[in-house]
DOLO-842141 format. One record per residue (C-alpha): residue number from 1; residue in three letters; x, y, z. Coordinates in nm, 4 decimals. Example, Ala and Ser with C-alpha at 12.3 -4.5 7.8 and 13.67 -1.06 7.14 Angstrom:
<fivexs>
FIVEX  num  residu         X         Y         Z
FIVEX    1     ala    1.2300   -0.4500    0.7800
FIVEX    2     ser    1.3670   -0.1060    0.7140
</fivexs>
This chain:
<fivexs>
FIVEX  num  residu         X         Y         Z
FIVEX    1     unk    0.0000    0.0000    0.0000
FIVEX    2     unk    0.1523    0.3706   -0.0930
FIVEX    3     unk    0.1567    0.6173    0.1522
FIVEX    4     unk   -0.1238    0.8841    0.1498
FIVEX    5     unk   -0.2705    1.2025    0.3426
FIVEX    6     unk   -0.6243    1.2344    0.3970
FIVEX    7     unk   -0.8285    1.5721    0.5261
FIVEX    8     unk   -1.2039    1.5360    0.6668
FIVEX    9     unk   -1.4366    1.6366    0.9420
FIVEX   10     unk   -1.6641    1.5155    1.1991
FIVEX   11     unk   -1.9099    1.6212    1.4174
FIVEX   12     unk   -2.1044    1.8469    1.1790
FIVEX   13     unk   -1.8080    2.0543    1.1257
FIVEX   14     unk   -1.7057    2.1329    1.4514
FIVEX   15     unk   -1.4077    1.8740    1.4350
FIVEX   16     unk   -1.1233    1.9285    1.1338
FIVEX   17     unk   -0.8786    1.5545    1.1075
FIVEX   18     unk   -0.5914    1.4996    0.8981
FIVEX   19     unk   -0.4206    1.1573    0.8788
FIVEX   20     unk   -0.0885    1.0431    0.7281
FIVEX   21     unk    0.0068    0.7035    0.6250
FIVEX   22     unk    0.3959    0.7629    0.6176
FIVEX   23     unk    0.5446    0.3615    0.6089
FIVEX   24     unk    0.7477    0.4415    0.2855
FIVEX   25     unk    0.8135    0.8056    0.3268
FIVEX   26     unk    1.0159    0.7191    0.6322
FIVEX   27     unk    1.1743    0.4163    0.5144
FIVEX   28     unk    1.3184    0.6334    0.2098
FIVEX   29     unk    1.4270    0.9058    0.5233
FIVEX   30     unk    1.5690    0.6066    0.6619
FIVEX   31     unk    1.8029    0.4406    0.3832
FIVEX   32     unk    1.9010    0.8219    0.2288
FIVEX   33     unk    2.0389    0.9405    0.5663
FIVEX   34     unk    2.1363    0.5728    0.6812
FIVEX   35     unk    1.9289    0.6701    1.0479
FIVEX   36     unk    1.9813    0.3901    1.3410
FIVEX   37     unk    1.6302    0.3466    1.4999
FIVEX   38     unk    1.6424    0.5917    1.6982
FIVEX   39     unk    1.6765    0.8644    1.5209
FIVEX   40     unk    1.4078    0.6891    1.2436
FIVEX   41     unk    1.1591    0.7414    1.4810
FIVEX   42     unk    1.2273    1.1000    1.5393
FIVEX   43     unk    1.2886    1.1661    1.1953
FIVEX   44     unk    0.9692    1.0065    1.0962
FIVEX   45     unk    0.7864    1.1363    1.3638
FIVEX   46     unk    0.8381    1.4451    1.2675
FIVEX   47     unk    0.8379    1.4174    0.9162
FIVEX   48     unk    0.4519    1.2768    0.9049
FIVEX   49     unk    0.3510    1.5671    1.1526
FIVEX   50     unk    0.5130    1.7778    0.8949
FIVEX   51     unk    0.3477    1.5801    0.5802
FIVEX   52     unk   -0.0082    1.6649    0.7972
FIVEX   53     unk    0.0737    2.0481    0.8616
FIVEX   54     unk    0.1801    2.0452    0.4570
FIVEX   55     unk   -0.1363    1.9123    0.3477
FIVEX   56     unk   -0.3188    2.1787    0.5667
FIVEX   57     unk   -0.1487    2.4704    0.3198
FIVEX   58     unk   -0.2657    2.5177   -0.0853
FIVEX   59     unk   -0.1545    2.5318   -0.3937
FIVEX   60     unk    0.2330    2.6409   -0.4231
FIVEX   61     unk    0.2636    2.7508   -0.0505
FIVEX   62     unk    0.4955    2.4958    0.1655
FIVEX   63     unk    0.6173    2.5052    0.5165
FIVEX   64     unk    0.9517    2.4165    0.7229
FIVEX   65     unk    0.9140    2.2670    1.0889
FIVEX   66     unk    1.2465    2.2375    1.2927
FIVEX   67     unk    1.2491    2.0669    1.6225
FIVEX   68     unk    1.5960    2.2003    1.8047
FIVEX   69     unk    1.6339    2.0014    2.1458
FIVEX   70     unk    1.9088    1.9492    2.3497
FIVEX   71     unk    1.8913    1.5520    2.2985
FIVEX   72     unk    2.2206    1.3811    2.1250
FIVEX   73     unk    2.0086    1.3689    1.7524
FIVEX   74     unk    2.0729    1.7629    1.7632
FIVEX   75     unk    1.8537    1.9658    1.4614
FIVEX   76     unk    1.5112    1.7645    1.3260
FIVEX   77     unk    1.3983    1.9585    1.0006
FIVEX   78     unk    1.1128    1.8702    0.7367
FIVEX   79     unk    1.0091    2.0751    0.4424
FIVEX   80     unk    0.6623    1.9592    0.2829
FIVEX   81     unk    0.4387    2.1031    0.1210
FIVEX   82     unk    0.0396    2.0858   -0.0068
FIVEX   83     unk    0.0805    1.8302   -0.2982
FIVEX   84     unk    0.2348    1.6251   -0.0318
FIVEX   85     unk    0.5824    1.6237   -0.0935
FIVEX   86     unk    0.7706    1.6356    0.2053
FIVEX   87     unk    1.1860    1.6042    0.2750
FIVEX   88     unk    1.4112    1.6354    0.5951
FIVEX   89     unk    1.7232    1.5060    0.8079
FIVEX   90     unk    1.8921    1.5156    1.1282
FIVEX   91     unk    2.1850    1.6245    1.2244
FIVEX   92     unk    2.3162    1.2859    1.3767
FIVEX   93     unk    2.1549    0.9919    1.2018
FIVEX   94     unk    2.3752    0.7448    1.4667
FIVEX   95     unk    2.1809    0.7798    1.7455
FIVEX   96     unk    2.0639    0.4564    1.8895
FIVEX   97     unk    1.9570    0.4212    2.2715
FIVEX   98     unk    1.7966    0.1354    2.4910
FIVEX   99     unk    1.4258    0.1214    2.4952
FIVEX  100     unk    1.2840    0.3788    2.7755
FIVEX  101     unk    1.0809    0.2544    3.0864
FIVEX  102     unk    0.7968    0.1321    2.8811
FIVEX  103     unk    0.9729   -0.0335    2.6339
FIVEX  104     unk    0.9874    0.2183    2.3495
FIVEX  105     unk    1.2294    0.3874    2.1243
FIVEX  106     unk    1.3621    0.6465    2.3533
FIVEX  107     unk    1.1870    0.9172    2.1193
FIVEX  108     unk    1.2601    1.1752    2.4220
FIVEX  109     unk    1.6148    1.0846    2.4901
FIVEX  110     unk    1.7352    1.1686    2.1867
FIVEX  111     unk    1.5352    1.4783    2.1143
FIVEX  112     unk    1.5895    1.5911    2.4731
FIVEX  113     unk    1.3199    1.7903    2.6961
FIVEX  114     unk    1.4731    2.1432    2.6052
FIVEX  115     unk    1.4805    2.3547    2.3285
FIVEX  116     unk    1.2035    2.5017    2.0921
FIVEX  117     unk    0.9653    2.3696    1.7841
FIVEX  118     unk    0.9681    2.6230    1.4989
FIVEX  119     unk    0.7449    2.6520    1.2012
FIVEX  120     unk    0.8311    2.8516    0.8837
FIVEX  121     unk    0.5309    2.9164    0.6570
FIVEX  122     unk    0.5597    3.0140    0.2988
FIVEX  123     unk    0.2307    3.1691    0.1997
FIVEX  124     unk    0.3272    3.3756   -0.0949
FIVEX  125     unk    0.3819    3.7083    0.0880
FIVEX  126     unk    0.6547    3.9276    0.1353
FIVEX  127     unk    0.7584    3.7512    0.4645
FIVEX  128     unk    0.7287    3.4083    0.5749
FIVEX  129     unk    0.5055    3.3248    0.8999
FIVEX  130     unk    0.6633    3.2170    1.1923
FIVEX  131     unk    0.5039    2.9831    1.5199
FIVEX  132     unk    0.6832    2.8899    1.8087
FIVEX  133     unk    0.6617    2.7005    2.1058
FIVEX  134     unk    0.8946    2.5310    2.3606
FIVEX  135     unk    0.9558    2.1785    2.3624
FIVEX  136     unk    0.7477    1.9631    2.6519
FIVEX  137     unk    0.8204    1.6497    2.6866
FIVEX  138     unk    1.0249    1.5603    2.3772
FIVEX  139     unk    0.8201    1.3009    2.2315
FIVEX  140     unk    0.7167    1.5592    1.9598
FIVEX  141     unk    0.3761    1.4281    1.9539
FIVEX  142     unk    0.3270    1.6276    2.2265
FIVEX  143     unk    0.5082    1.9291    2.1886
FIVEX  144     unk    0.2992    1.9659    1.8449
FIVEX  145     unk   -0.0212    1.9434    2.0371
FIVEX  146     unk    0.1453    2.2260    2.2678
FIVEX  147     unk    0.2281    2.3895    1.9477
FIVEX  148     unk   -0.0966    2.4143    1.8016
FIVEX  149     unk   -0.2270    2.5576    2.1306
FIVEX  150     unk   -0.0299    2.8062    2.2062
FIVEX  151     unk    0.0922    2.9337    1.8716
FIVEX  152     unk   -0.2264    2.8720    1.7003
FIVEX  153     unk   -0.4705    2.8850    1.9093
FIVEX  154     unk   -0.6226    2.5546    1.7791
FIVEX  155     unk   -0.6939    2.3026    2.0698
FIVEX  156     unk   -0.5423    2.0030    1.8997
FIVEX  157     unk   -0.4512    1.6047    1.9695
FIVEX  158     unk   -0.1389    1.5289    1.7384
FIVEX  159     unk   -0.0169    1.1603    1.7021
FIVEX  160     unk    0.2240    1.0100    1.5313
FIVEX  161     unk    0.4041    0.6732    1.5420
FIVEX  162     unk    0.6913    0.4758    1.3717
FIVEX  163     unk    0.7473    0.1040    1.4175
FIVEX  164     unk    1.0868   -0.0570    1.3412
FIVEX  165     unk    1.1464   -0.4126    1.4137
FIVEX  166     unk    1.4726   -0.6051    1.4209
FIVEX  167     unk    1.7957   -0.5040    1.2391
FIVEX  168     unk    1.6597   -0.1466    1.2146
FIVEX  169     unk    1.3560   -0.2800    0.9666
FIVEX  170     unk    1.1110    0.0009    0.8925
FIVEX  171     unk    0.7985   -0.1972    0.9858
FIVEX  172     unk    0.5091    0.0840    1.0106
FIVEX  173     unk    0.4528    0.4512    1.0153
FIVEX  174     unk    0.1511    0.7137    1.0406
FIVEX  175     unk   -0.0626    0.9471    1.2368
FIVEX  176     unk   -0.3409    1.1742    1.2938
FIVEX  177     unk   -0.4349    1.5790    1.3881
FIVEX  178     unk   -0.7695    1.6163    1.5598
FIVEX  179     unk   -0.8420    1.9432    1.5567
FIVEX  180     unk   -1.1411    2.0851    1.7703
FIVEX  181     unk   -1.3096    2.4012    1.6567
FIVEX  182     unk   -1.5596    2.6335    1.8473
FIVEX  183     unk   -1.8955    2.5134    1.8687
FIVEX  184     unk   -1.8004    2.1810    2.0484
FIVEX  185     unk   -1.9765    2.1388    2.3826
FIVEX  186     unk   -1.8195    2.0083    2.6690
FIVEX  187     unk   -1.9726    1.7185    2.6991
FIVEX  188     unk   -1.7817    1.6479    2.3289
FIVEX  189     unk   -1.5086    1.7551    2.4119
FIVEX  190     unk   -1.4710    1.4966    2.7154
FIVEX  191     unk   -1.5555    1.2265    2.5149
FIVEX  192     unk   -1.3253    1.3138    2.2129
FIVEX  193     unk   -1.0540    1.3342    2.4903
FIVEX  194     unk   -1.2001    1.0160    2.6755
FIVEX  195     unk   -1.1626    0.8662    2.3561
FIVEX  196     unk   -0.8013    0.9878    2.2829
FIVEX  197     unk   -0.6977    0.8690    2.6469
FIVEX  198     unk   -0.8244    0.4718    2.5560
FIVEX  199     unk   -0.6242    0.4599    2.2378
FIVEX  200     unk   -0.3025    0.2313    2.2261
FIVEX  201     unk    0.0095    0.3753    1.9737
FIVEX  202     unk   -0.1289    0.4267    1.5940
FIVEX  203     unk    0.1744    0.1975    1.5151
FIVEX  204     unk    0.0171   -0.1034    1.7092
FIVEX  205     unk   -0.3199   -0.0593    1.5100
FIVEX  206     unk   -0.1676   -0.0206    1.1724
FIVEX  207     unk    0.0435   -0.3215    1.2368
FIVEX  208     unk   -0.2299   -0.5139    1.2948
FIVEX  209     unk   -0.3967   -0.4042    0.9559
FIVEX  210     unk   -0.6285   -0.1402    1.0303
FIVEX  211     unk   -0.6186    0.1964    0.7849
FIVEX  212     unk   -0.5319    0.5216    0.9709
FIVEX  213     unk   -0.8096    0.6142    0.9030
FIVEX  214     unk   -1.0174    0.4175    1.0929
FIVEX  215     unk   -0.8096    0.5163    1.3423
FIVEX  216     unk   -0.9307    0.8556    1.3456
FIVEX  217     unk   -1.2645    0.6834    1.3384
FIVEX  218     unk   -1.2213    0.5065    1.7059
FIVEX  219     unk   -1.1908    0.8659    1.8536
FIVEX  220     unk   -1.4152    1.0431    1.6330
FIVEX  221     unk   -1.6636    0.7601    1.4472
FIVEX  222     unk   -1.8691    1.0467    1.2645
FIVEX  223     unk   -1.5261    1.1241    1.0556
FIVEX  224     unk   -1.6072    1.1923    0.6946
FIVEX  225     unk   -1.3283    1.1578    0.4440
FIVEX  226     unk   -1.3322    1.4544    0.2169
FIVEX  227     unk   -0.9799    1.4360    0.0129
FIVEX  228     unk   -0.6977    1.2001   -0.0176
FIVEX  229     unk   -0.3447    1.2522   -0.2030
FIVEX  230     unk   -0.0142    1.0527   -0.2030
FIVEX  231     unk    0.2312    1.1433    0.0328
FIVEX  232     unk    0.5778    1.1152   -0.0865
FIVEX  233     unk    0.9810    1.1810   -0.0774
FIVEX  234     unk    1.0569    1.4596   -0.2692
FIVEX  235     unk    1.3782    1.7211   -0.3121
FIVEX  236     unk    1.3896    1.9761   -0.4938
FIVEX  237     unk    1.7638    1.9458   -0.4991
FIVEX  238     unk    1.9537    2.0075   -0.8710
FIVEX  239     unk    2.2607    2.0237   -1.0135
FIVEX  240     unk    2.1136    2.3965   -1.1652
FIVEX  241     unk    2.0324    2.4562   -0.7631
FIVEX  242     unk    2.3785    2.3775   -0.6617
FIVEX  243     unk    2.6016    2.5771   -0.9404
FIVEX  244     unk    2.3557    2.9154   -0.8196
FIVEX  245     unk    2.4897    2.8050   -0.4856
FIVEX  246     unk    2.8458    2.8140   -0.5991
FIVEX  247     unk    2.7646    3.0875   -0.7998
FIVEX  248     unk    2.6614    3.2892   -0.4890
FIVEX  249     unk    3.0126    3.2088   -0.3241
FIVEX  250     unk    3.1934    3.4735   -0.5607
FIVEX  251     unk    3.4884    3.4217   -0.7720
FIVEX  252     unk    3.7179    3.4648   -0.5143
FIVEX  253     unk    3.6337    3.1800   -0.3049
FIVEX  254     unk    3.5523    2.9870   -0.6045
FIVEX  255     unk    3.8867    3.0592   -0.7268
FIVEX  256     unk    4.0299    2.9662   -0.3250
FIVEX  257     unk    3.8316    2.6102   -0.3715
FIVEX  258     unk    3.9931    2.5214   -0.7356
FIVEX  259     unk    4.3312    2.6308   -0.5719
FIVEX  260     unk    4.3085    2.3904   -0.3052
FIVEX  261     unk    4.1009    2.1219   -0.3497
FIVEX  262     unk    4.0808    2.1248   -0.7658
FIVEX  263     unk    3.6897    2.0392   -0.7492
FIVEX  264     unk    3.3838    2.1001   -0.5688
FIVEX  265     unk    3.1467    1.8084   -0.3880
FIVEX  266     unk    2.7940    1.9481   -0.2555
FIVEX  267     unk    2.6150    1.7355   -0.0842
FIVEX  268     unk    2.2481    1.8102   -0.0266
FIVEX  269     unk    2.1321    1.7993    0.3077
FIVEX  270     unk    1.7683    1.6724    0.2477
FIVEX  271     unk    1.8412    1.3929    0.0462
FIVEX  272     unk    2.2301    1.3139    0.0532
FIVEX  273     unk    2.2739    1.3432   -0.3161
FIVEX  274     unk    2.6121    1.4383   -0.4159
FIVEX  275     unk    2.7019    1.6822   -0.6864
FIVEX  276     unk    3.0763    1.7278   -0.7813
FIVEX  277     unk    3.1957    2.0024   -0.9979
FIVEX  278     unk    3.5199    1.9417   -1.1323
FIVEX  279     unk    3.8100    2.1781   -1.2021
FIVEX  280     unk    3.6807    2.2079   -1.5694
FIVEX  281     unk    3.3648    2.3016   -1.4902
FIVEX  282     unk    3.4503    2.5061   -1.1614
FIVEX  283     unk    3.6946    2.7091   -1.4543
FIVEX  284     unk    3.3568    2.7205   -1.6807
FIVEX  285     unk    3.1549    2.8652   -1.3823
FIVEX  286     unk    3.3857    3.1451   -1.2855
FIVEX  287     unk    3.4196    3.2360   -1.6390
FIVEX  288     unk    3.0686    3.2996   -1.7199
FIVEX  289     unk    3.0444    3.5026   -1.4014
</fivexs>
């Protein structure tokens, strides 16, 4: 089954739901940025929150999330967008700890319980939009539902899971964003949160088979499906990309990098593909500059 992002509501409109299904998205994170399980999970945590907050934007606009703890995995950032395209790393990919109290992935020890979530919106105007919130508990789950409430007002239950099974096998991935909008008694709201509070991980139900979006369904049954896409890897890395890059540098330094190395090797962060510019074409560069 292909990974996919579905929008609906419930409740007569007075509850919005997203829903990722992110198993290959995070396996491709995985195998690109050669992760250890640890910091898969976080990755791909965070990268099908960010495929969900995409999918909330339109047409070209496209958002970057960065989760910056003080946990050994360092930097978590995810560009996506609202066709569902969605990229990101880490800065350590080795991070590997023993299972927490519970017998997890020690999401939290790696992120650490410190720091700040950012999110960069691109929304087509002169300057970007920028949310904020400190990081709670470092499960990132969590610190996006404390996210959503106090940068964006929107009372919100964020989910997200990532499943890997022996020798660092990418076995499951996915999760949901319930958000509640005004109109909602309190009666509903106690049940949608009575409802939250019974649920075991959205990893364990979609190993056992079940579509995330009947998980959505077990906390909110009246959810109504109202567009699906794929969800997928995607850079927007080039080779075009990477020679404005060096052509931003200037002819001096260009000139400084023939000198001593005699080529130039860009790697993109996002996706780890190389790009090497040899002293030919380095030459060719500075010439038509």
């Amino acid at each position: 089954m292909q990974d996919y992002l579905i929008r609906g509501t419930a409740m007569n409109g007075k509850v919005r739901a997203f829903a990722a299904y992110s198993k290959h998205l995070v396996a491709e994170l995985q195998q690109r940025h050669d992760t250890w399980s640890t910091a898969t999970a976080a990755l791909g945590r965070a990268a099908t929150i960010g495929s969900m907050l995409g999918f909330m934007l339109k047409g070209e606009e496209k958002l970057t999330i960065q989760v910056k703890g003080n946990g050994p995995i360092g930097q978590i950032v995810v560009d996506a967008n609202a066709k569902g395209e969605v990229r990101g790393y880490v800065d350590n990919p080795a991070v590997q700890l023993p299972k927490n109290e519970i017998g997890k992935i020690d999401v939290r020890g790696a992120v650490g319980t410190e720091g700040q979530i950012y999110v960069i919106k691109d929304l087509g105007m002169k300057e970007p939009y920028r949310g904020s919130s400190p990081i709670i508990s470092g499960e990132i789950s969590e610190d996006f539902t404390y996210y959503f409430a106090v940068s964006e007002q929107t009372p919100s239950a964020v989910a997200s899971g990532v499943l890997v099974g022996k020798g660092d096998e990418l076995l499951t991935a996915g999760g949901f964003i319930i958000q509640l909008l005004p109109g909602l008694t309190d009666d509903e709201i106690s049940e949608i949160e009575k409802e939250i509070s019974e649920l075991y991980t959205v990893t364990k139900y979609l190993e056992e088979g079940m579509a995330i979006e009947d998980v959505l369904r077990k906390v909110i049954p009246s959810f109504t499906e109202l567009e699906r896409i794929p969800l997928r890897f995607q850079c927007q890395c080039s080779e075009e990309r990477v020679e404005r890059t060096l052509i931003s540098l200037g002819k001096e330094e260009l000139s400084q990098i023939l000198e001593e190395d005699g080529q130039a090797e860009i790697v993109c962060h996002f996706c780890n593909e190389k790009y090497l510019f040899n002293g030919a074409k380095l030459q060719q560069i500075m010439a038509s500059m």
